[in-house]
C-alpha positions, 0 to 999 in steps of 0.5 A, a space after each residue: 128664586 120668585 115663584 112663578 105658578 100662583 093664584 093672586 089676588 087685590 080688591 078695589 073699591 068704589 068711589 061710592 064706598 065709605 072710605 073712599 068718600 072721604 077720600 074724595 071730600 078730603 082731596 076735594 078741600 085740598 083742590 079748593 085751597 090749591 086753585 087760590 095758592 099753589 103753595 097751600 098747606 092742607 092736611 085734611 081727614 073726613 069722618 062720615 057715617 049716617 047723616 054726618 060728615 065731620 072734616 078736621 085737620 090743618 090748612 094754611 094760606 098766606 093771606 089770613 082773609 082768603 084763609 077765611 073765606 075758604 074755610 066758609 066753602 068746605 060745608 058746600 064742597 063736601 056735598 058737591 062731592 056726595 052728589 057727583 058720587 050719587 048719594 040720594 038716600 034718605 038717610 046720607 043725602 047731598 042736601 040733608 046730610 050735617 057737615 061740620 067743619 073743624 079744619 084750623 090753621 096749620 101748626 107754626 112747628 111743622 111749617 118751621 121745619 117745612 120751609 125753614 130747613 136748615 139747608 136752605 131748602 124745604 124740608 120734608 114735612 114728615 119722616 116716612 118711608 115710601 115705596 113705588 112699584 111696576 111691573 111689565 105684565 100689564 101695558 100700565 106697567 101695574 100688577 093685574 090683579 089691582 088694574 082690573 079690579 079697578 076698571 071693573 068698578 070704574 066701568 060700572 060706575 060710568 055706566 051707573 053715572 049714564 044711566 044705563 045701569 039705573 038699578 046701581 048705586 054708588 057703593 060696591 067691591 072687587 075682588 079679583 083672583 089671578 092665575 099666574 102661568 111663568 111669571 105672566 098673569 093667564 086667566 081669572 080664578 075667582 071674581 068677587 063683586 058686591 054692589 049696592 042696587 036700588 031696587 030692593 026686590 033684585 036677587 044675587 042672580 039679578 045682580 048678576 046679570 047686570 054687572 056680569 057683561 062689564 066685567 067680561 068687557 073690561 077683562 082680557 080675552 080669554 081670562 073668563 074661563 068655564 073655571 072662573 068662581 063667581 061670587 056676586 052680591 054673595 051675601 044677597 041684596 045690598 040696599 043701604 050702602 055708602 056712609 049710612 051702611 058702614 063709617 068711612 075714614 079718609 086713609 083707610 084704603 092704602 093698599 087699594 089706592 096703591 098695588 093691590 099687595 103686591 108691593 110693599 107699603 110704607 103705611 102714609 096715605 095720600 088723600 087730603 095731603 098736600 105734596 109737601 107731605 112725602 107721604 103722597 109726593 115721594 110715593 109718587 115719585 118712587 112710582 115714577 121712577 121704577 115705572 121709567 125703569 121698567 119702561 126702559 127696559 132695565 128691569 121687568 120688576 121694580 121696588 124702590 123705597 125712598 125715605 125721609 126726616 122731618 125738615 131734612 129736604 134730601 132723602 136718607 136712603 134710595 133703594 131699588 129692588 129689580 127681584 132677579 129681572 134686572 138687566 143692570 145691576 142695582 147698584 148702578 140703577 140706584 147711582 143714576 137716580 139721584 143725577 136724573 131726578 131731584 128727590 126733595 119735597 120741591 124737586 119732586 113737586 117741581 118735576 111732577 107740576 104737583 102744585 095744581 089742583 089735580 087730587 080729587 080724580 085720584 081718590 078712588 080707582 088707584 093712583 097708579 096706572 092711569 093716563 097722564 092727563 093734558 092739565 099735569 093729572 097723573 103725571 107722575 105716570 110719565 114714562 119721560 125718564 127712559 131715555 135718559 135712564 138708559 143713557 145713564 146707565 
């Protein structure tokens, strides 16, 4: 039997973190290629550290002159991402920081197996294995520990970007402990915020001081409690954050971006792949699917797995996991999958309108349990599927 008394934790981090900078660059290049070409093919990396930013990888228009031209804007997206995260340190600024672009043209080996499978439909342009999760203790369907991490760091850092909070900057953790009371999240254990500040002379208490009342409005009523450990700034004054503090890797925060743990991960990053690759596409499809299970009242749990070879369009394998709260079996659930939803690389892109510029926002906070939004952001976080799930079943 699933336990059901224990403390749980997940961490987030900022868009101003190392790793998410890159995050964000990467996913920026691939926004830029898909507002020329809904069919663009990206796979984009970002190194960052002290006054470097260095971009690698592969991308592929179909017309070579456009390919060109893109290739000369990749210097400028990358500082206007560094700007509109806050970077102004003397030592990694959107102005001065050196960006040297090393993106080529995609390999004709893997666009072979993409677009020319042999089942005449596009293949998957990798193998992989993907999971997605939901979970009815939040009203987003996610785990709480990861949601309220990260609308900890997303509320400092409207307030950062407003100017109410002045003293912020860009880089900063989350670390949130959640006790667990029957199976349903009851109150915070211990709260961990590190934050960059600008002024040097602030002192741990002085952090504290500022980012204390976001947390408590962004927390549940009642989770805070006389109990709750807080550990802010721990290790005392955060000056010099960001890619001059630490080397950043776009990637690197898979767990973040996805259930904060409390899920299974098939190890793919999302960030600066365009949906070709399953690695991103098929990790939010198995994200929509158990999120409309749950939301249709067939599960309070969910896992799904989905799984794929290269140049192969359908998957080899569909899982489903309801961890003994299902309401139907999971036998039955996995049938109607495939009759509800197609499951290839274009079925997916297709259903979810993946095609579209809508990448960049998704690179730091999780690209789970957000809004839909009007122009197709997030919309993989539909709960469309419910009726017809319930139907099927």
């Amino acid at each position: 039997m699933t336990r059901q008394n224990y403390v749980f934790t997940s961490e987030s981090v900022s868009e101003g973190h190392p790793d998410k900078v890159c995050d964000r660059i990467s996913d920026a290049v691939l926004d830029a290629f898909l507002s020329e070409e809904p069919e663009a093919r990206v796979a984009c990396e970002t190194f960052a550290t002290t006054n470097r930013v260095v971009i690698g990888g592969e991308v592929g228009l179909s017309d070579q002159e456009k390919l060109k031209d893109y290739m000369g804007r990749i210097d400028q997206i990358a500082r206007d991402c560094i700007k509109d995260i806050g970077y102004e340190q003397d030592k990694f600024h959107h102005e001065t920081v050196e960006v040297t672009n090393l993106l080529h043209e995609q390999s004709a080996h893997i666009a072979q197996g993409v677009d020319a499978a042999a089942n005449k439909d596009e293949g998957a342009g990798d193998q992989g294995i993907m999971f997605g999760y939901a979970t009815n203790e939040t009203d987003a369907l996610m785990p709480a520990p990861i949601q309220y991490a990260h609308a900890i760091l997303r509320r400092l850092a409207e307030a950062r970007k407003s100017g109410s909070e002045p003293t912020l900057g860009p880089d900063a953790k989350s670390q949130l402990s959640v006790r667990y009371v029957d199976g349903k999240p009851v109150d915070v254990t211990s709260v961990v915020l590190s934050t960059q500040h600008l002024d040097a002379s602030m002192t741990s208490e002085d952090v504290r001081a500022v980012v204390a009342p976001y947390i408590e409005e962004v927390l549940p009523e009642g989770w805070l409690t006389a109990d709750t450990v807080w550990h802010v700034n721990p290790t005392g004054k955060f000056v010099i954050g960001g890619p001059d503090g630490d080397a950043g890797l776009t990637g690197r925060k898979i767990i973040v971006d996805t259930y904060g743990g409390a899920a299974p991960h098939g190890g793919g990053a999302f960030s600066g792949k365009d949906p070709t690759k399953v690695d991103r596409s098929a990790a939010y499809a198995a994200r929509y699917l158990a999120k409309n299970i749950v939301a249709a009242g067939l599960a309070d749990k969910c896992t799904l797995q989905l799984s794929y070879a290269i140049g192969v369009a359908e998957p080899q394998s569909v899982f489903v996991d309801t961890h003994g709260t299902g309401h139907v079996g999971e036998e039955a659930i996995e049938a109607v999958i495939p009759q509800i939803m197609s499951l290839t690389p274009r079925g997916i892109r297709t259903k979810l309108g993946m095609n579209r510029p809508i990448y960049s926002r998704t690179a730091a906070y999780g690209h789970f349990g957000r809004e839909p939004e009007a122009d197709g952001g997030f919309s993989w976080e539909r709960t469309d599927l419910v009726e017809a799930l319930k139907s099927a079943v």
